[in-house]
VMD Tcl script that draws the C-alpha trace (Angstrom):
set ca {
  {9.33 -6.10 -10.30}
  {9.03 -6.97 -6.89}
  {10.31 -3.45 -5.72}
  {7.26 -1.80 -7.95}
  {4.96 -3.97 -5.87}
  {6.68 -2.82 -2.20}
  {6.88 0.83 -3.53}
  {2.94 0.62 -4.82}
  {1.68 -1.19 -1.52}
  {3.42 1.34 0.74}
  {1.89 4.23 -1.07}
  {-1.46 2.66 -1.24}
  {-0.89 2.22 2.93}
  {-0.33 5.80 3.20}
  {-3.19 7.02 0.52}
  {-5.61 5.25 2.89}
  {-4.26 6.19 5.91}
  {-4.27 10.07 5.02}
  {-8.16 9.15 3.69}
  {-7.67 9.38 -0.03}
  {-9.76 6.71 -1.23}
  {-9.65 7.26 -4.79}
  {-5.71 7.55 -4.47}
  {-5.66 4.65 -2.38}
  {-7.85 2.43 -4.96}
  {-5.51 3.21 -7.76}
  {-2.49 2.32 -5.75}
  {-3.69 -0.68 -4.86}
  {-4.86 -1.29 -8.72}
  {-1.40 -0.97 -9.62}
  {-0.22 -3.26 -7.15}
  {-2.45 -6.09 -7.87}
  {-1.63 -5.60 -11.63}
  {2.20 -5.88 -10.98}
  {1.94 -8.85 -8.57}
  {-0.24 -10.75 -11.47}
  {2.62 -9.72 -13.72}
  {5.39 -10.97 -11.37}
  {3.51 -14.84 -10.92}
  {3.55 -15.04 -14.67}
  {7.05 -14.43 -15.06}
  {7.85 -16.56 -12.17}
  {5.51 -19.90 -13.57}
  {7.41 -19.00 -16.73}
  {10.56 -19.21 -14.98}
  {9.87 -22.23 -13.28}
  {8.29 -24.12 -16.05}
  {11.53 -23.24 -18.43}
  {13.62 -24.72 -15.74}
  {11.74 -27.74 -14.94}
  {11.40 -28.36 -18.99}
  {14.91 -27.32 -19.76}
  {17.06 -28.72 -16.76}
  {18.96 -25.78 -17.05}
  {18.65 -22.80 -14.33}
  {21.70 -21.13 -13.90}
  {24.02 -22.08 -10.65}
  {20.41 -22.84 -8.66}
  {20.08 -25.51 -6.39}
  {17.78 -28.59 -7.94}
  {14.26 -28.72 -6.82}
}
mol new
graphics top color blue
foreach p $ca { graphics top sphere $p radius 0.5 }
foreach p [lrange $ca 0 end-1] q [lrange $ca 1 end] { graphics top cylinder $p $q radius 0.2 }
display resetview
């Protein structure tokens, strides 16, 4: 998820640098929309954890 967000930014970054703004706007839509998406699943993550006790080989909190 976090490598759709890199890949998204970097093409927004080069949209606006070659002056597409329209490109650029829907680059950066995506991006915002995928870094909303990865939060969730990382709260999610983190609340299972801290409910459950159980995360895997992770160091404790």
């Amino acid at each position: 998820m976090v490598r759709y967000m890199v890949i998204f930014f970097v093409l927004a970054v080069l949209a606006a640098f070659f002056g597409f703004g329209g490109l650029a706007a829907d680059f950066a839509g995506i991006a915002k929309i995928l870094a909303v998406i990865f939060i969730i699943l990382f709260l999610a993550t983190l609340g299972y954890r801290l409910i459950t006790g159980r995360g895997g080989n992770l160091p404790p909190l």
